[in-house]
C-alpha positions in Angstrom: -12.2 13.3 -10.5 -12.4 9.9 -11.1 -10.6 6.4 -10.7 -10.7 4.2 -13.0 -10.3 0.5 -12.6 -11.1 -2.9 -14.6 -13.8 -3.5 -12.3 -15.3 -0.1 -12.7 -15.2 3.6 -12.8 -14.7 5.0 -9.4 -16.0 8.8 -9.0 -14.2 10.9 -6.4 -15.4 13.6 -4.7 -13.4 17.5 -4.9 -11.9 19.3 -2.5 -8.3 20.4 -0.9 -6.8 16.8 0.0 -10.7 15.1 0.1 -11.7 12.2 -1.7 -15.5 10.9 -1.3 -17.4 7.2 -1.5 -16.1 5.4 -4.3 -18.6 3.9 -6.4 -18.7 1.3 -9.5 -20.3 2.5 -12.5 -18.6 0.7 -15.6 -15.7 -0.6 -17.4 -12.1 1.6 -18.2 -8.6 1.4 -17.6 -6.6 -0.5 -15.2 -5.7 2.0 -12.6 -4.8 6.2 -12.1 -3.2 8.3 -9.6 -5.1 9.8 -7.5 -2.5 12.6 -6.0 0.9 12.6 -8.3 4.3 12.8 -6.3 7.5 13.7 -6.1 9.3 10.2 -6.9 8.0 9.8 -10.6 11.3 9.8 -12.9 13.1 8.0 -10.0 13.1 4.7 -7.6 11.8 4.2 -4.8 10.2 1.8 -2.4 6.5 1.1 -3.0 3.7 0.1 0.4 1.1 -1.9 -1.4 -2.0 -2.7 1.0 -4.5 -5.5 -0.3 -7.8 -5.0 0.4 -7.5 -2.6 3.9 -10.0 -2.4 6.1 -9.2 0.3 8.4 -8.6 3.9 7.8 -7.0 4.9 10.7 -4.3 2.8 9.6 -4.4 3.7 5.8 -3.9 7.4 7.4 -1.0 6.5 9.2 1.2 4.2 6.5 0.1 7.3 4.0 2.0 9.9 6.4 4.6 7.3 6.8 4.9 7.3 2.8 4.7 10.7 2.3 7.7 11.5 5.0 9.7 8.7 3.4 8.6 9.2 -0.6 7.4 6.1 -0.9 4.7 5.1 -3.1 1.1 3.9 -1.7 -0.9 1.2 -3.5 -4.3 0.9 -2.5 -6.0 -2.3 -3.5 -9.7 -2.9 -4.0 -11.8 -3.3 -2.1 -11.5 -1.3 0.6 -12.8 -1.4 3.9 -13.7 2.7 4.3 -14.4 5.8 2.4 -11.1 7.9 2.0 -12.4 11.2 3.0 -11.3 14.2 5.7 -13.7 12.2 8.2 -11.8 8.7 8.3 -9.1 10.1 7.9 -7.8 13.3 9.4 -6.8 12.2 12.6 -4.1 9.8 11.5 -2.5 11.5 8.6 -4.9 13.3 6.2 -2.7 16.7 6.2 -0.1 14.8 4.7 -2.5 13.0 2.2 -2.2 15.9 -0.8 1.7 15.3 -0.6 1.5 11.4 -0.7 2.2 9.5 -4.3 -1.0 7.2 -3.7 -2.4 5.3 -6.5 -5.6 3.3 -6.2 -6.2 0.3 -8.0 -9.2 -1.8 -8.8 -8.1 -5.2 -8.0 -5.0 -7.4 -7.9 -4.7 -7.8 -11.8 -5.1 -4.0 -12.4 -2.2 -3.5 -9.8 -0.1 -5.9 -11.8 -0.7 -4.8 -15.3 -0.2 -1.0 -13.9 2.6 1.6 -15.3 3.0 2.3 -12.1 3.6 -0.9 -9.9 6.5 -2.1 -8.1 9.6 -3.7 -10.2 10.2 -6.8 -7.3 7.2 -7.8 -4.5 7.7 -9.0 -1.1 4.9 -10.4 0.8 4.6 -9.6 4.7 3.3 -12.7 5.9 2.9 -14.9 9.4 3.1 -18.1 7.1 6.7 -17.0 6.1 10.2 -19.0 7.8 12.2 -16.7 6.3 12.5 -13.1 8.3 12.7 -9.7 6.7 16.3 -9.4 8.1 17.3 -12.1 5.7 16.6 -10.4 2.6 18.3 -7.4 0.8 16.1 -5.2 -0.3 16.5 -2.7 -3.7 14.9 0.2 -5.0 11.6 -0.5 -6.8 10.8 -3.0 -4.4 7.2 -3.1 -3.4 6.3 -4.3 0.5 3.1 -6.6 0.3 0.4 -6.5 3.2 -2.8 -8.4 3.8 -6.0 -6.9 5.2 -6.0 -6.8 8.8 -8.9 -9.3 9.7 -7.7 -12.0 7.2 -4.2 -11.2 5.8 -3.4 -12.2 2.3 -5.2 -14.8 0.5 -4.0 -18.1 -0.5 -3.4 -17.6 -3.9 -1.9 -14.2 -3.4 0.9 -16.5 -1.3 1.0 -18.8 -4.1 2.1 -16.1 -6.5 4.7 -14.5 -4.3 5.8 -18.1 -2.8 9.3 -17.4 -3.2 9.3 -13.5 -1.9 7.4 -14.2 1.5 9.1 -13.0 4.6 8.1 -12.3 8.0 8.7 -10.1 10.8 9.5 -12.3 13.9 8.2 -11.6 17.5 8.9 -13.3 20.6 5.3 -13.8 21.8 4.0 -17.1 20.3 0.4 -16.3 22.0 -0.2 -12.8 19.4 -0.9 -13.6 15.8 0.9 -10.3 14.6 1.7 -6.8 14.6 -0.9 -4.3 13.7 -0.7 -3.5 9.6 0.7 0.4 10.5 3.3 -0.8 12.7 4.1 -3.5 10.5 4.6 -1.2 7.2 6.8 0.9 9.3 9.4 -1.8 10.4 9.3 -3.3 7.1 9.5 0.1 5.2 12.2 1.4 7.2 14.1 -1.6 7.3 14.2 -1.5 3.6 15.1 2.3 3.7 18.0 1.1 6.1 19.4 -1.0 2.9 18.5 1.9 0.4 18.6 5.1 1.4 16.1 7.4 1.6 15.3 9.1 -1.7 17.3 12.6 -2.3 15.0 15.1 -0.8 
């Protein structure tokens, strides 16, 4: 199987649920679907994760997705191999029944078939909270990489869509990325619904 991307061609290794290292090897289309879900002809929310670094949490926001029929973007570059090794232990069972689509960078996201219809960004550099905003089907929650966040121009695009999640410790930076897709993603399933199962 492979993934294609507008950086590159991205080959993927076979097997039940397992996907290998991803490697460049030319020009092609702006993005695929790596494992086709259930929520194709309808709405639903979409967890879009810029550039991740760690799979453990990859695993878990993927089993969070695939329990809640949400869609998972995966952004370019990433910071591991999605395989059985990185990723059994947090939610690779669940990863054949996930709607995850890989893409190979921002742009590609954006011009994608696929992509959310509304983005919020998840941000520390946000006033406004995530309690603050109502939420609609098609809307696609926006997380930074965990050692860095979202870059400045990324917050520059989605100026006007930036929330946060408060906390009451001024002396933490933030919540780690899993637990921070979760409260955001059921938050916006509290306004939505869950998809009809």
């Amino acid at each position: 199987m492979t993934i294609d991307g507008r950086d590159g061609v991205f080959t993927v290794g076979k097997g039940r649920g397992r996907l290998g290292k991803a490697t460049p090897e030319g020009n092609a289309r702006a993005d695929a679907c790596v494992h086709p879900g259930p929520n194709e002809a309808g709405a639903m929310l979409h967890v879009v994760l810029f550039q991740p670094e760690i799979a453990p949490n990859t695993g878990n926001i993927g089993r969070m997705c695939a329990l809640t029929r949400s869609r998972l973007h995966l952004i370019h570059p990433l910071g591991y191999v999605i395989n059985d090794r990185n990723l059994r232990r947090a939610g690779m069972d669940y990863w054949k029944s996930l709607d995850v689509h890989e893409h190979a960078d921002w742009a590609a996201f954006r011009a994608s078939a696929v992509a959310p219809r509304r983005l919020w960004l998840f941000t520390t550099k946000a006033e406004q909270t995530f309690w603050e905003v109502r939420f609609a089907d098609g809307d696609g929650l926006v997380f930074g990489s965990e050692s860095s966040g979202a870059p400045e121009w990324l917050h520059a695009e989605l100026d006007t869509t930036r929330v946060t999640i408060p906390h009451a410790n001024p002396n933490l930076r933030s919540l780690n990325l899993s637990t921070a897709a979760g409260v955001a993603c059921y938050e916006a399933l509290r306004q939505v619904g869950l998809p009809a199962a």
